[in-house]
VMD Tcl script that draws the C-alpha trace (Angstrom):
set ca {
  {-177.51 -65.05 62.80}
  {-175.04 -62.18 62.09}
  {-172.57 -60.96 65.11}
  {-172.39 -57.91 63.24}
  {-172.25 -54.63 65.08}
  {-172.82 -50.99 64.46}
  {-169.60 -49.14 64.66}
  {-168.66 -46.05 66.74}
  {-168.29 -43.55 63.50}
  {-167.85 -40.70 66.31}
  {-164.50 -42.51 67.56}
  {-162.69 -41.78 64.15}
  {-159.68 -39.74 64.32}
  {-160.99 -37.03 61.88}
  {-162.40 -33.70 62.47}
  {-163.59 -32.47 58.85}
  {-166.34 -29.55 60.57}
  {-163.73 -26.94 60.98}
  {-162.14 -27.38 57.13}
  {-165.57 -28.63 55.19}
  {-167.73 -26.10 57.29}
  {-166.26 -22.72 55.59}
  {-167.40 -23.99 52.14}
  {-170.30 -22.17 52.27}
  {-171.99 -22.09 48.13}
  {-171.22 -23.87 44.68}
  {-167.48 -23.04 43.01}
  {-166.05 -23.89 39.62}
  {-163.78 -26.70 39.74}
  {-160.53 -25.32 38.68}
  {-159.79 -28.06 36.36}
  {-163.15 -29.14 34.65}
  {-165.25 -26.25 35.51}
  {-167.82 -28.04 36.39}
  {-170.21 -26.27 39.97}
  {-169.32 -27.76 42.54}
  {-168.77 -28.00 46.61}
  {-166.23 -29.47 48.96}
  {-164.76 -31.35 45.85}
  {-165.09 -32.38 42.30}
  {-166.28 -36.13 41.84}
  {-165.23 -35.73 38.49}
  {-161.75 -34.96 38.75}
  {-161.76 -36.41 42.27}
  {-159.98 -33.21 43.77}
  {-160.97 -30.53 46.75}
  {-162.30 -27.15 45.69}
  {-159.04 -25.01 45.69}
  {-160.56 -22.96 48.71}
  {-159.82 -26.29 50.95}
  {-157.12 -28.50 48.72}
  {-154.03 -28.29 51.06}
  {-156.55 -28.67 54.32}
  {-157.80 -31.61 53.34}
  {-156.09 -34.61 54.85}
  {-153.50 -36.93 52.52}
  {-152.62 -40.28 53.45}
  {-150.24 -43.00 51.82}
  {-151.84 -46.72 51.93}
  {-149.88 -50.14 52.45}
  {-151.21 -51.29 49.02}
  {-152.93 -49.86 46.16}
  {-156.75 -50.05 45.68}
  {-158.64 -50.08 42.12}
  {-162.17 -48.73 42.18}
  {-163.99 -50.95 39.48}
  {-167.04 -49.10 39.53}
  {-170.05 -50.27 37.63}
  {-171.12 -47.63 34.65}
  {-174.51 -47.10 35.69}
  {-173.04 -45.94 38.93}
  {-173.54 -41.76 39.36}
  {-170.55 -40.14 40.29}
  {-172.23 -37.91 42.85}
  {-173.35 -40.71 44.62}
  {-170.48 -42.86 45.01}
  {-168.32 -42.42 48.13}
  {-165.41 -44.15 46.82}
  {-164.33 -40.97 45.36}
  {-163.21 -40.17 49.16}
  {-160.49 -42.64 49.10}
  {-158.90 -41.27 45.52}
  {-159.34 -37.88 46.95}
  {-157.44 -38.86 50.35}
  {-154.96 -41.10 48.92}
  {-154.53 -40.22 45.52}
  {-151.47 -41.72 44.70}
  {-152.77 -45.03 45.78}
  {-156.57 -44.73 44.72}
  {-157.46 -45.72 41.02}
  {-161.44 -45.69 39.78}
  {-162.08 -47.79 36.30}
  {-165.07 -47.29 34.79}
  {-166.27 -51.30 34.65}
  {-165.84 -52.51 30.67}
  {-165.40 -56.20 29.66}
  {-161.89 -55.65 28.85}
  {-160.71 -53.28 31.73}
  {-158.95 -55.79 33.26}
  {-157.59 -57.89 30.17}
  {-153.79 -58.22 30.30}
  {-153.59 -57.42 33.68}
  {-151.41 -59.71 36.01}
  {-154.02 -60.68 38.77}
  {-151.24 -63.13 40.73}
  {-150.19 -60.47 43.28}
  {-154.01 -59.03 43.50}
  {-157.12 -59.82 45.65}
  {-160.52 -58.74 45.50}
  {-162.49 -57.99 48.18}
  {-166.20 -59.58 48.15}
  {-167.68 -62.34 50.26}
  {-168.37 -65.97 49.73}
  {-167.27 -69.64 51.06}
  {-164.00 -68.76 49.27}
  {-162.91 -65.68 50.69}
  {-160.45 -65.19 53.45}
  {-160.54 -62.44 56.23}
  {-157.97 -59.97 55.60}
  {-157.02 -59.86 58.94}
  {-156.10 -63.50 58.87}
  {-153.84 -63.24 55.40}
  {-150.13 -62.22 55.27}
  {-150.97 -58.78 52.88}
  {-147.16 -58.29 52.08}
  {-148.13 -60.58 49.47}
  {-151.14 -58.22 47.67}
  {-149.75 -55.57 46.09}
  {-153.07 -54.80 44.64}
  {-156.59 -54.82 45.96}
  {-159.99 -54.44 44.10}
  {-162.99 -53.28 44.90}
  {-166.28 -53.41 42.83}
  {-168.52 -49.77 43.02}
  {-171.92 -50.75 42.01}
  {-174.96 -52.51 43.59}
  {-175.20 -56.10 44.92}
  {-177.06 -57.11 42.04}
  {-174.18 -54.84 39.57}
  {-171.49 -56.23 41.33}
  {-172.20 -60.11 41.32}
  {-172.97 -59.62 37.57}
  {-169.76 -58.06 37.07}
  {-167.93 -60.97 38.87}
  {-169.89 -63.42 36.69}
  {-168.89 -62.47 33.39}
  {-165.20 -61.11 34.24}
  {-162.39 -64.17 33.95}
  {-159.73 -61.95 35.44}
  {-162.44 -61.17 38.90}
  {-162.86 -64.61 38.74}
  {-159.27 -66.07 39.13}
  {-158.52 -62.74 41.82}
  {-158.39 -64.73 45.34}
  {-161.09 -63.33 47.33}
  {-160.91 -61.46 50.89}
  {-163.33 -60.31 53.05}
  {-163.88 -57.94 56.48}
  {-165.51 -58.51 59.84}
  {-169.15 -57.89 59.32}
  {-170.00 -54.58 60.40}
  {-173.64 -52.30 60.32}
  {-173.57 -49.44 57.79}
  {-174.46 -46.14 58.98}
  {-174.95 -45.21 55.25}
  {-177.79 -42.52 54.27}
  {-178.58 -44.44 51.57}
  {-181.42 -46.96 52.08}
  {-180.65 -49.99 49.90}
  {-182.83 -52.97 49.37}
  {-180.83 -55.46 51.26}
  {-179.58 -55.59 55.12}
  {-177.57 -53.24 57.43}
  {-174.67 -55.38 56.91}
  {-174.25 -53.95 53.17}
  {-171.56 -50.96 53.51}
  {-171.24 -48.36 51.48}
  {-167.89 -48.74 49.42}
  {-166.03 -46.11 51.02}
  {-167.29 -47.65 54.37}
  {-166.09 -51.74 52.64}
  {-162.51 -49.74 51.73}
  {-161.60 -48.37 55.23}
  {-162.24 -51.60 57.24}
  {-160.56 -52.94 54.34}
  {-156.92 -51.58 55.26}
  {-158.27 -50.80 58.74}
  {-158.46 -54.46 59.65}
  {-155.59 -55.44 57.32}
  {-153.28 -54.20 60.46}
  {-155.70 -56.32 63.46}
  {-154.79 -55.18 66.64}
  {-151.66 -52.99 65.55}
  {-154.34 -50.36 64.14}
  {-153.71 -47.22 65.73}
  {-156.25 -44.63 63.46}
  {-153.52 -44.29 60.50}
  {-156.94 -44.61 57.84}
  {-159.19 -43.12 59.32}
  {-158.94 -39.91 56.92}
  {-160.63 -42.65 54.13}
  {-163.63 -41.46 56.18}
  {-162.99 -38.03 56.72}
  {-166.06 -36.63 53.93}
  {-168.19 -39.94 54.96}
  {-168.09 -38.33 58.61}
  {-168.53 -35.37 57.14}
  {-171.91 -36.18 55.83}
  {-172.99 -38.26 57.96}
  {-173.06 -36.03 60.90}
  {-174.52 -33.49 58.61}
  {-177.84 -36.02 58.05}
  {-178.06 -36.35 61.45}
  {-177.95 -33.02 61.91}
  {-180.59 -31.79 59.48}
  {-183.12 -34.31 61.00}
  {-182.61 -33.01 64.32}
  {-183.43 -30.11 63.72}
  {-186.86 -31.25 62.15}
  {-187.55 -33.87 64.28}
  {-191.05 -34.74 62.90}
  {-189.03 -35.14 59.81}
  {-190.00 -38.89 58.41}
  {-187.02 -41.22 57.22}
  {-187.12 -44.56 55.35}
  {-188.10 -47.40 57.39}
  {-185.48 -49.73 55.81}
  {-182.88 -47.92 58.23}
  {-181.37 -49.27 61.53}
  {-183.66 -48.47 64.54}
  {-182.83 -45.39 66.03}
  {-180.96 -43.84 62.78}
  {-180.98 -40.59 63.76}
  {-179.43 -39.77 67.01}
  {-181.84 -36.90 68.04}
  {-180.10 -36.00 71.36}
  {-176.41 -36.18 70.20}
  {-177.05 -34.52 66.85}
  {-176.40 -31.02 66.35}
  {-179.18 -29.16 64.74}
  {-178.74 -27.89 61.44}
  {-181.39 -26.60 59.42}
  {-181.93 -27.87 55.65}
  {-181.45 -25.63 52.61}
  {-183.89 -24.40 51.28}
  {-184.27 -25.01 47.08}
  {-186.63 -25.34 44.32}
  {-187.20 -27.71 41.16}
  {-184.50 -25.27 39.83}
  {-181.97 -25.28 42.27}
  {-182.18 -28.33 44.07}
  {-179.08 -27.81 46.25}
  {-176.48 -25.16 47.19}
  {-173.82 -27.89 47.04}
  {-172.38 -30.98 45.19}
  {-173.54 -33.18 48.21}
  {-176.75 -31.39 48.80}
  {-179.73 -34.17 49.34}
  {-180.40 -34.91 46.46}
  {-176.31 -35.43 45.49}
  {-176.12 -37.65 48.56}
  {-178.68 -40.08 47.73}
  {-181.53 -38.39 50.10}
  {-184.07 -38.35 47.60}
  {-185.08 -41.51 49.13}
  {-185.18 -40.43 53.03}
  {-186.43 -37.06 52.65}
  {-190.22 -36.59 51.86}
  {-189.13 -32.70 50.90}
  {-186.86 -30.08 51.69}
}
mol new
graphics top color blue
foreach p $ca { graphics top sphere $p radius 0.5 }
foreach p [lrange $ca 0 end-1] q [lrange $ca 1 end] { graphics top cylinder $p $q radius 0.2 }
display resetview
């Protein structure tokens, strides 16, 4: 049986309402054009409105995003990290050769298995690189299977943890969304010396998730999947906030509307 736990998200050292609560409609992204709200998941950059508010951190060693190509950008939240710690952050687009010629000696990839070693137990001054694989389980072990250079990466794992994702997926609580896999990553990386340094990786995750909470609060006849923990939504912590209202047209006033956040699946309508 798993010891895993769900985590207090509300004792993060981030406070993203005052900053991500002004952006109040859609904007053009000031480098690609494209409409969007809070940030661009395409150039993985904050709306100019809220760039130099939005928290930048420096991590102990870099992290590449392989992220599967049937993965949306909209709905992947390991655009958080590259927007919080861009110099550190890189996404790849997942190709058979993305990784050919690359020296995977000094590298590590995090996924589970007899193999794997918890990164709180290894001496990381030795990884100068970590990976991380952006797709489903399914994507993901597929991706491992038919990639030589994944395969010879020595494998490291976290302590098992309960999502709080929105995101119903067809597998158990302990499956964390990748931004949620990256945080504990570096988080428990440092054990016992961790003193909140990462916990901006999280700061649109919190962002969001308090927002979901939130909107169901305010509805609270409002039905969610039944594939999520018991007692998802917090009703008597969660601040009511009522959900936009949109049409076939204009599904969303916002890059991370529902539908952008993956909440086609928990919401019956809007």
């Amino acid at each position: 049986m798993s010891d895993a736990r769900v985590y207090d998200i509300h004792a993060l050292n981030v406070d993203p309402r005052p900053v991500l609560d002004t952006c109040k409609g859609r904007v053009r992204c000031s480098s690609c054009g494209k409409s969007v709200k809070y940030f661009c998941y395409y150039c993985a950059r904050p709306i100019a409105e809220i760039e130099d508010k939005v928290p930048q951190i420096q991590l102990p060693f870099k992290l590449d995003v392989i992220k599967h190509a049937k993965e949306l950008e909209g709905k992947s939240t390991a655009i958080h990290a590259k927007i919080v710690a861009p110099q550190d952050v890189n996404i790849i687009t997942y190709a058979d050769d993305c990784l050919d010629g690359v020296d995977v000696q000094n590298m590590a990839l995090l996924f589970p298995g007899p193999e794997a070693v918890d990164v709180a137990e290894m001496d990381m001054s030795q990884i100068k690189r970590v990976v991380v694989i952006d797709g489903t389980w399914s994507q993901a072990k597929a991706m491992l299977r038919f990639n030589p250079q994944l395969q010879r990466m020595r494998k490291v794992t976290i302590r098992p943890r309960k999502t709080r994702f929105w995101r119903y997926q067809m597998v158990d609580d302990t499956y964390l969304a990748t931004i949620e896999a990256i945080y504990f990553l570096y988080r428990d990386s440092v054990g016992s010396r961790y003193n909140g340094e990462y916990d901006a990786l999280m700061y649109f995750y919190n962002y969001f998730y308090e927002h979901i909470q939130g909107v169901y609060a305010a509805k609270p006849e409002r039905a969610f999947h039944s594939k999520h923990q018991e007692n998802y939504i917090n009703y008597q912590e969660a601040t009511p906030i009522p959900a936009p209202r949109s049409t076939r047209n204009d599904v969303a006033e916002a890059n991370y509307d529902i539908n952008d956040l993956g909440l086609d699946d928990m919401f019956e309508s809007l």
